[in-house]
Backbone as a ProteinNet text record, in pm:
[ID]
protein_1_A
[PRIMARY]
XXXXXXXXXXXXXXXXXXXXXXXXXXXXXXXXXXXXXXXXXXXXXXXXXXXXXXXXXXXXXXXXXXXXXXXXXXXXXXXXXXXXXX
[TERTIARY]
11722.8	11796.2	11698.1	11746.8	11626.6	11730.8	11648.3	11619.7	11609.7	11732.3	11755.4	11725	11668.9	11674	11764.5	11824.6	11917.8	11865.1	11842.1	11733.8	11751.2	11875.5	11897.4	11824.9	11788	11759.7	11591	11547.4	11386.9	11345.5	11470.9	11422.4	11432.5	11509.1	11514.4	11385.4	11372.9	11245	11107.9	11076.9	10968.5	10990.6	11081.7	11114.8	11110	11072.7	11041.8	10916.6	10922.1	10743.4	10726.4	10574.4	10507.3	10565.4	10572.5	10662.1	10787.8	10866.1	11035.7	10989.8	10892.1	10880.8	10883.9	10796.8	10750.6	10830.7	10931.8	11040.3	11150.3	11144.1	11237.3	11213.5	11094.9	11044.2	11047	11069.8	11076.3	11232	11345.1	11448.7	11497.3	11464.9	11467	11445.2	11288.9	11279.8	11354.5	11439.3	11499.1	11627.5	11652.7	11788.3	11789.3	11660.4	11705.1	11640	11608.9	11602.4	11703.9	11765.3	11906.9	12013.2	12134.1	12213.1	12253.4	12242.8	12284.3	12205.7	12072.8	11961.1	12009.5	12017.3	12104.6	12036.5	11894	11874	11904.6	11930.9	12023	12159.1	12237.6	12398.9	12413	12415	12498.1	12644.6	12705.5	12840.8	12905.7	13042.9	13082.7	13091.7	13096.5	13141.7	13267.8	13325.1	13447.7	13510.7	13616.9	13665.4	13605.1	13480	13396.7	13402.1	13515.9	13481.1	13362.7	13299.4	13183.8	13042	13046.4	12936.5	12906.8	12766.3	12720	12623.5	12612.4	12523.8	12435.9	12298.6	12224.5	12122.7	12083.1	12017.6	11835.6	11774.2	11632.8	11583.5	11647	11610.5	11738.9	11728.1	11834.1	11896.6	11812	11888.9	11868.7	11756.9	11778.7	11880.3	11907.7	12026.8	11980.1	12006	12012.2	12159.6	12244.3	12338.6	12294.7	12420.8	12363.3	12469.8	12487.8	12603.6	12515	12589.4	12605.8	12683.2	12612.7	12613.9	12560.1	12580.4	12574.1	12500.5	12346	12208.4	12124.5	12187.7	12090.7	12170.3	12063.8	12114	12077.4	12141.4	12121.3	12109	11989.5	11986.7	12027.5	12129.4	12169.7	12106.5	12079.9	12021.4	11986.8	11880.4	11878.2	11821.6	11800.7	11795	11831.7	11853.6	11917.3	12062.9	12107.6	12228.2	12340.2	12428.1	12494.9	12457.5	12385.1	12369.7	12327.5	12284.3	12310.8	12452.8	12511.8	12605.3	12740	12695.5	12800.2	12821.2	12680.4	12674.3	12542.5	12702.1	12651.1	12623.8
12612.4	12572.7	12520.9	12535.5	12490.9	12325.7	12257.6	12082.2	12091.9	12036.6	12001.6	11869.8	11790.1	11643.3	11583.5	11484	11463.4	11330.3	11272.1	11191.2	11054.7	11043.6	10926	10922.5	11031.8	11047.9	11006.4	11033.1	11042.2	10877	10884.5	10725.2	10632.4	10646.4	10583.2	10559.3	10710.4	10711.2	10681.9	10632	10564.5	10413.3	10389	10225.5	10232.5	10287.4	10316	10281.4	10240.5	10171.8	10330.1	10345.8	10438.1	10437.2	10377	10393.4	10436.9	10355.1	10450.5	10593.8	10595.5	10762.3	10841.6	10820.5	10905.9	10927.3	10823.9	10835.2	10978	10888.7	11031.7	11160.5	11153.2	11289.5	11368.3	11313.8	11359.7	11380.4	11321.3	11319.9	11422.3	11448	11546.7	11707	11689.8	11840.1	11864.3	11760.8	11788.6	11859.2	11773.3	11836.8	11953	12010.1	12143.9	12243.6	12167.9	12288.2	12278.1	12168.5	12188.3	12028.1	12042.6	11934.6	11850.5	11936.6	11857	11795.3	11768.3	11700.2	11599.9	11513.5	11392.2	11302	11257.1	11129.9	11112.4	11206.6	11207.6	11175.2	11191.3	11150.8	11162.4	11317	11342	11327.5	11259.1	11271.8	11255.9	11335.2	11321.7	11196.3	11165.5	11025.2	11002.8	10894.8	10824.4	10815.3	10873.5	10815.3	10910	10967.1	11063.7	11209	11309.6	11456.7	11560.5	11573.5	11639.6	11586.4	11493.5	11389.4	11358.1	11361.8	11343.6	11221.4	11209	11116.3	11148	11082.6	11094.9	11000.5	10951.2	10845.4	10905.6	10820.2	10841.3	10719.7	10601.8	10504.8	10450.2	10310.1	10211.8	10180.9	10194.5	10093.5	10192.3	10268.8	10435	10505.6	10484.3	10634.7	10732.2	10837.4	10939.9	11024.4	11054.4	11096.4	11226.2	11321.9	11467	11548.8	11605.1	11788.2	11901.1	11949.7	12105.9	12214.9	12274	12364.2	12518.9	12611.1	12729.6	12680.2	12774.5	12726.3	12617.9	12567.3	12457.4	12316.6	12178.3	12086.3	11974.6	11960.7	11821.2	11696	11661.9	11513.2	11417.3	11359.9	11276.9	11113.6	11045.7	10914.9	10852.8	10771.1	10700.4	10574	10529.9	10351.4	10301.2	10152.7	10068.5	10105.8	10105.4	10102.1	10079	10002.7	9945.3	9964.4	9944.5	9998.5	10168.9	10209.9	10375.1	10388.4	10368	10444.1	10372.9	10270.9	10226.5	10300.1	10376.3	10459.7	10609.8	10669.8	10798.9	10893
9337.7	9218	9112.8	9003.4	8862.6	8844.2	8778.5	8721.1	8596.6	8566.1	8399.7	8403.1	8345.8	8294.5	8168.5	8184.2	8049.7	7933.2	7840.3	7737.8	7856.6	7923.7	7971.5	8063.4	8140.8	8273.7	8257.3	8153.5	8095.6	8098.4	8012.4	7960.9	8067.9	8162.7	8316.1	8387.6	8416.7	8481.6	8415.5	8279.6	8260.3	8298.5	8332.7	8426.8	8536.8	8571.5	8754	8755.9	8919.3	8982.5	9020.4	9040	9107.2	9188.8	9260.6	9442.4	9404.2	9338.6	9298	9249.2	9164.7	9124.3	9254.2	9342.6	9481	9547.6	9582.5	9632.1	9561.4	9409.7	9351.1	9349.2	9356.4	9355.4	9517.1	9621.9	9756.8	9729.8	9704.7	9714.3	9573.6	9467.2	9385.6	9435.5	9555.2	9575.1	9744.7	9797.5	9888.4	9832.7	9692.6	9636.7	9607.4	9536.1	9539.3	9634.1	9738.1	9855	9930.9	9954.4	10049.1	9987.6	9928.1	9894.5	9974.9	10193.1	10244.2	10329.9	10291	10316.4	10355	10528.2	10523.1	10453.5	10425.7	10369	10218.8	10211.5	10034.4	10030.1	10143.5	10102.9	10007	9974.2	9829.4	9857.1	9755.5	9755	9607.2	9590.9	9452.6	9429.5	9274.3	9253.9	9224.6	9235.1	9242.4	9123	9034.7	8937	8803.9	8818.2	8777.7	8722.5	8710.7	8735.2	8721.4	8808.1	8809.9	8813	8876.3	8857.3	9027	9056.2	9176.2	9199.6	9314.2	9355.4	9474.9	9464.4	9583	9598.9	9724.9	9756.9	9719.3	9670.7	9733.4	9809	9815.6	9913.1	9921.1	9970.5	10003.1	9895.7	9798.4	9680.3	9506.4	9527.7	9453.7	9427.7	9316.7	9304.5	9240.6	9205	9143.2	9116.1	8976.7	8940.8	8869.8	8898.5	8846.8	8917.1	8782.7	8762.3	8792	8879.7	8916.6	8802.8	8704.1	8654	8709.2	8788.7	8868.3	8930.6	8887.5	8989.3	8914.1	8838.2	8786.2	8764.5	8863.1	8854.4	8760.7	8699.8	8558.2	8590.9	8614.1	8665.9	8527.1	8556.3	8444	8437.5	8549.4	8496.4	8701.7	8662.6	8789.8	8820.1	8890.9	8903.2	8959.3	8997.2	9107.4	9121.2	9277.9	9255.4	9165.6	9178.5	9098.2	8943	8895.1	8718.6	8717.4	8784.8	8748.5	8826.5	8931.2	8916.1	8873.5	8754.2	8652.8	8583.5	8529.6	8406.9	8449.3	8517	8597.3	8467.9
[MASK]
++++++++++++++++++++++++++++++++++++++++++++++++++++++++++++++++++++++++++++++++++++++

């Protein structure tokens, strides 16, 4: 699958530690080699239409639409405040 990034998603990830980057980035290319990668627990989001979620650590999120073969990472960050504002 191809990786869209969205302005939010950009501006996120220049707030990330080196270590959160590494992380995202293992959990980014698990996403698009397989969605049901278990340490990602992708799952739809709640309340949301069309809006996903996936772990890259304990406390990592990552949110992002499925458009055909290409996935739009929309924003990511600590729990709770990215997936306030998926």
């Amino acid at each position: 699958m191809r990786i869209a990034r969205t302005a939010r998603f950009k501006k996120a990830w220049k707030e990330l530690s080196e270590d959160e980057k590494e992380l995202a980035r293992k959990a980014i290319t698990n996403l698009t080699k397989d969605m049901r990668y278990p340490a990602l627990r992708v799952k739809k989001m709640q309340g949301v239409k069309g809006i996903w979620e996936a772990r890259a650590s304990r406390s990592l999120r990552i949110t992002f639409q499925i458009v055909g073969d290409l996935i739009i990472l929309r924003n990511i960050g600590q729990h709770d405040e990215t997936l306030g504002r998926p």
